[in-house]
NUNU-728315 format. One record per residue: x, y, z of N, C-alpha, C, O, CB in turn; residue in one letter. Coordinates in nm, 3 decimals. Glycine has a CB too. Example, Ala and Ser with C-alpha at 12.3 -4.5 7.8 and 13.67 -1.06 7.14 Angstrom:
       nu       nv       nw      cau      cav      caw       cu       cv       cw       ou       ov       ow      cbu      cbv      cbw  type
    1.319   -0.569    0.780    1.230   -0.450    0.780    1.320   -0.330    0.780    1.424   -0.332    0.846    1.131   -0.447    0.905     A
    1.285   -0.225    0.708    1.367   -0.106    0.714    1.290    0.003    0.787    1.341    0.114    0.804    1.408   -0.060    0.572     S
# end
This chain:
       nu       nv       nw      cau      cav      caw       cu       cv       cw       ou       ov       ow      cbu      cbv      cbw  type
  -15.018  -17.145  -12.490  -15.083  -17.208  -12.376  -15.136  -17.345  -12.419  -15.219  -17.377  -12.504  -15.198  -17.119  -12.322     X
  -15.061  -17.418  -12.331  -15.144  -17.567  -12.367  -15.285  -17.601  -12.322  -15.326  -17.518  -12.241  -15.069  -17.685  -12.308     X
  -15.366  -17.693  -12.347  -15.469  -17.720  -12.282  -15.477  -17.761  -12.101  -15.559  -17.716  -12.021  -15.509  -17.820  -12.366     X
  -15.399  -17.827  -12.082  -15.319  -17.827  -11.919  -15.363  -17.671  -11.844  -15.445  -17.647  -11.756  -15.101  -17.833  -11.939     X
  -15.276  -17.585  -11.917  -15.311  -17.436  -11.803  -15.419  -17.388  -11.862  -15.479  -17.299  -11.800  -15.189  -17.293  -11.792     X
  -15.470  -17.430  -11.985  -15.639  -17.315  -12.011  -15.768  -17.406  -11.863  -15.861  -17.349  -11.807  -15.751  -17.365  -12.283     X
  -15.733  -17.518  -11.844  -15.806  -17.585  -11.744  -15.764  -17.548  -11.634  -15.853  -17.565  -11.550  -15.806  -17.714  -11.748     X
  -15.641  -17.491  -11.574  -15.605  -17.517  -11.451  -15.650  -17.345  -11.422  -15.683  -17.340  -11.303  -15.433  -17.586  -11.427     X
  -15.660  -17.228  -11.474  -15.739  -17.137  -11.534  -15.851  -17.158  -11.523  -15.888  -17.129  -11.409  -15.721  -17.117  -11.644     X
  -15.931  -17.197  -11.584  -16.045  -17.224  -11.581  -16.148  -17.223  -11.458  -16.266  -17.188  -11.445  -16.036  -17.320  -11.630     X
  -16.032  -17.288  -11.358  -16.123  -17.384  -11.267  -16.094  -17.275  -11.146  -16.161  -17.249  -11.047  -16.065  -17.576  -11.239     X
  -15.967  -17.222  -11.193  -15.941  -17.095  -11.087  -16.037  -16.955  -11.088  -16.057  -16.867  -11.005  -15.788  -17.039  -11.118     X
  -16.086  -16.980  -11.225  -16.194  -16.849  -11.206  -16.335  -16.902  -11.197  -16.432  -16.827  -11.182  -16.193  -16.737  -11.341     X
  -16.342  -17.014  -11.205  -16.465  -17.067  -11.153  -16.467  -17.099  -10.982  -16.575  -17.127  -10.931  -16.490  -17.201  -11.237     X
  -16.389  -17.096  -10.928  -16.375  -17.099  -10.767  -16.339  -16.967  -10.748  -16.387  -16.939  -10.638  -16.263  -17.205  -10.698     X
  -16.269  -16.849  -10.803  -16.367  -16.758  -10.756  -16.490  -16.700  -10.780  -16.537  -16.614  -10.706  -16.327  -16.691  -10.748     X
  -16.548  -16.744  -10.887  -16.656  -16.666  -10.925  -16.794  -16.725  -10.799  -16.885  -16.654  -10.756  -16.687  -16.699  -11.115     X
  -16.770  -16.883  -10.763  -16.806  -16.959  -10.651  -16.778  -16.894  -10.553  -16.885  -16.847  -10.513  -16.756  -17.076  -10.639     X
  -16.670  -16.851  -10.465  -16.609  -16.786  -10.364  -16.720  -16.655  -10.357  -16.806  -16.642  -10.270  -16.440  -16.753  -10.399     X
  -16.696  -16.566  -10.466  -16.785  -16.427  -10.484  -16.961  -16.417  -10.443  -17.020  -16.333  -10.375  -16.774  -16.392  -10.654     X
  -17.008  -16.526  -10.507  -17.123  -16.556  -10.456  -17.153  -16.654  -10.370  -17.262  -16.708  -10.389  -17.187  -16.568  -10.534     X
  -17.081  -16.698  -10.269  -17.091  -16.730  -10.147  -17.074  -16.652  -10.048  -17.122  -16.684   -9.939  -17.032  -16.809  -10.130     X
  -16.987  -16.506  -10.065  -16.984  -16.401  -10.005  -17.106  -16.307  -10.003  -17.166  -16.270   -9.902  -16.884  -16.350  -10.048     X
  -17.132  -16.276  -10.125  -17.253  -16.218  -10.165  -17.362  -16.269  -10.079  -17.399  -16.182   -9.999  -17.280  -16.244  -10.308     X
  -17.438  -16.403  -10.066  -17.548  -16.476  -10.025  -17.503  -16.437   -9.868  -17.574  -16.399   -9.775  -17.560  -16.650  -10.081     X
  -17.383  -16.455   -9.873  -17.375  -16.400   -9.697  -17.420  -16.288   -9.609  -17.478  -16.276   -9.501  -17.259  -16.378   -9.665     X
  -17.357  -16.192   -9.725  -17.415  -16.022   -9.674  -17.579  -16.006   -9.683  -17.653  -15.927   -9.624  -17.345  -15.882   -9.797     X
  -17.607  -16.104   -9.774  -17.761  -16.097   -9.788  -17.865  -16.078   -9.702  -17.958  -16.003   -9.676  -17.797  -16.189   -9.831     X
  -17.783  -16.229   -9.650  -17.840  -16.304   -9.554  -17.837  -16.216   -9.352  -17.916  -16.215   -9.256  -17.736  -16.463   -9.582     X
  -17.644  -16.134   -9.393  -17.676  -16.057   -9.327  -17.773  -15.936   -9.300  -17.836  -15.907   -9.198  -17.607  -16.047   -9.325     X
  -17.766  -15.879   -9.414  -17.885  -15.790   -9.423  -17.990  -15.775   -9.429  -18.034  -15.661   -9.417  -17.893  -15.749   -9.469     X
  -18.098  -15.913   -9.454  -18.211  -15.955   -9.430  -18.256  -15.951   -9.262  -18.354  -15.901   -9.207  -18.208  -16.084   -9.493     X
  -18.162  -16.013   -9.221  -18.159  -16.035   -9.082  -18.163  -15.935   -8.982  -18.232  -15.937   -8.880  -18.061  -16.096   -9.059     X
  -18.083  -15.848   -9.020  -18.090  -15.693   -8.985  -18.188  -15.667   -8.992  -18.245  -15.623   -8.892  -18.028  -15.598   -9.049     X
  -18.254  -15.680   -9.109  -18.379  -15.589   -9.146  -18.532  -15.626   -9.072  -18.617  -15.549   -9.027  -18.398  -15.605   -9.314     X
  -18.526  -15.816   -9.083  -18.632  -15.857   -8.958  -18.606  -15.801   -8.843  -18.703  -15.766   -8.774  -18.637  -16.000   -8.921     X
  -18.480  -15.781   -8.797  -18.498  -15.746   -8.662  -18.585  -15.590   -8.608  -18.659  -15.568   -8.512  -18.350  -15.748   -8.616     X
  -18.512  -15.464   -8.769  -18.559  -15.349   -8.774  -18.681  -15.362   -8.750  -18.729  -15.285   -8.666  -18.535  -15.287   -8.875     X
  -18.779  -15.476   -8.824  -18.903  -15.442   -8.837  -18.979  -15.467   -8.676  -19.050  -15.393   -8.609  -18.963  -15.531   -8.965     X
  -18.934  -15.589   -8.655  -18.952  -15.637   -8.523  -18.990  -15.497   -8.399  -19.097  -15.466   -8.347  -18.799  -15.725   -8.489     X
  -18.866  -15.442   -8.385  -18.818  -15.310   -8.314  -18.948  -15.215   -8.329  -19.004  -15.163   -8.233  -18.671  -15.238   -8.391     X
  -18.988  -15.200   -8.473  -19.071  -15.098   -8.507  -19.196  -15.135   -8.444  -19.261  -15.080   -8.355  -19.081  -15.075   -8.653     X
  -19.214  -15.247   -8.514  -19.395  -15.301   -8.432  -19.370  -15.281   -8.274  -19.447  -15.198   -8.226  -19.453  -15.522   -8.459     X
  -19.284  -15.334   -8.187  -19.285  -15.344   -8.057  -19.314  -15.162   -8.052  -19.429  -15.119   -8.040  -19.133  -15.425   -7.984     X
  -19.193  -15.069   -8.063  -19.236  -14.950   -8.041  -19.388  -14.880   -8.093  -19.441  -14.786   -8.034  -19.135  -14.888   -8.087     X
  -19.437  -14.938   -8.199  -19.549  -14.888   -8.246  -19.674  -14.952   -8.160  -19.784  -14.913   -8.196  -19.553  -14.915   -8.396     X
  -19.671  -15.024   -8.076  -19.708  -15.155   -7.979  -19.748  -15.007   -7.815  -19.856  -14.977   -7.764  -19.497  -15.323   -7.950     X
  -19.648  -14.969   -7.794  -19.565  -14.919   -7.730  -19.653  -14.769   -7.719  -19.708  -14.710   -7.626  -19.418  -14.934   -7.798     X
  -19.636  -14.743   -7.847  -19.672  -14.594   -7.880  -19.809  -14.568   -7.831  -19.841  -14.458   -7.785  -19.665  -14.561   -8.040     X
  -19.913  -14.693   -7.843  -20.065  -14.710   -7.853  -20.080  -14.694   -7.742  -20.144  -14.598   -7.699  -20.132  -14.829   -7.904     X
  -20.014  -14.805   -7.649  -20.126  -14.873   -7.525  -20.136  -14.702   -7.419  -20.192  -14.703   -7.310  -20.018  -15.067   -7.395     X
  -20.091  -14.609   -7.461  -20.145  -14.468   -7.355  -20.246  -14.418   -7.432  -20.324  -14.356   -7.360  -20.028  -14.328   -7.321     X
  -20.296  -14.418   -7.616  -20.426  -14.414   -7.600  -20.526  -14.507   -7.656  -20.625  -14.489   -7.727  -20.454  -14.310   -7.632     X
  -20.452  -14.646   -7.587  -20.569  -14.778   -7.554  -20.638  -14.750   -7.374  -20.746  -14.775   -7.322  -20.454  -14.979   -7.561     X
  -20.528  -14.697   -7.332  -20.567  -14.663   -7.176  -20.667  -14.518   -7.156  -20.749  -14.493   -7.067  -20.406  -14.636   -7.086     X
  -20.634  -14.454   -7.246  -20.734  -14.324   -7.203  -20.873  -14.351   -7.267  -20.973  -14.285   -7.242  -20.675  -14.163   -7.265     X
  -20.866  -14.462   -7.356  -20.982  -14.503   -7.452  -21.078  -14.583   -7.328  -21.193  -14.569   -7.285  -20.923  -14.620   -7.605     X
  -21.009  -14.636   -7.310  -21.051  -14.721   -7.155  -21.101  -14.639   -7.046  -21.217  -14.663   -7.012  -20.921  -14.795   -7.081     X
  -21.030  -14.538   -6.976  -21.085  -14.431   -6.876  -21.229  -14.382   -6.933  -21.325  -14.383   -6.856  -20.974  -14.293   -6.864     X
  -21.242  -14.345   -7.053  -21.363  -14.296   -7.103  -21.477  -14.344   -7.055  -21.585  -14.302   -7.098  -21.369  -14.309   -7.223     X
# end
């Protein structure tokens, strides 16, 4: 192997190893996102869950 293909090599596993973690940061990013939303969901229902005994607290 000449020096020519150890570079042309080189640069091919450095664009994927680039490629790999640009994929990676993606799913991340997907899954973060997911996960604000989960939490989001939860407070509203936990929001949700209360105000019948914020209301009977109130009748009192």
């Amino acid at each position: 192997m000449d020096i020519g293909s150890i570079i042309i090599w080189a640069t091919f596993v450095l664009f994927a190893v680039y490629v790999v973690s640009i994929y990676n940061h993606l799913v991340r990013l997907k899954h973060n996102f997911s996960k604000a939303w989960s939490n989001i969901d939860l407070l509203l229902k936990q929001r949700h869950d209360e105000i019948p005994k914020l209301v009977e607290t109130c009748k009192q």
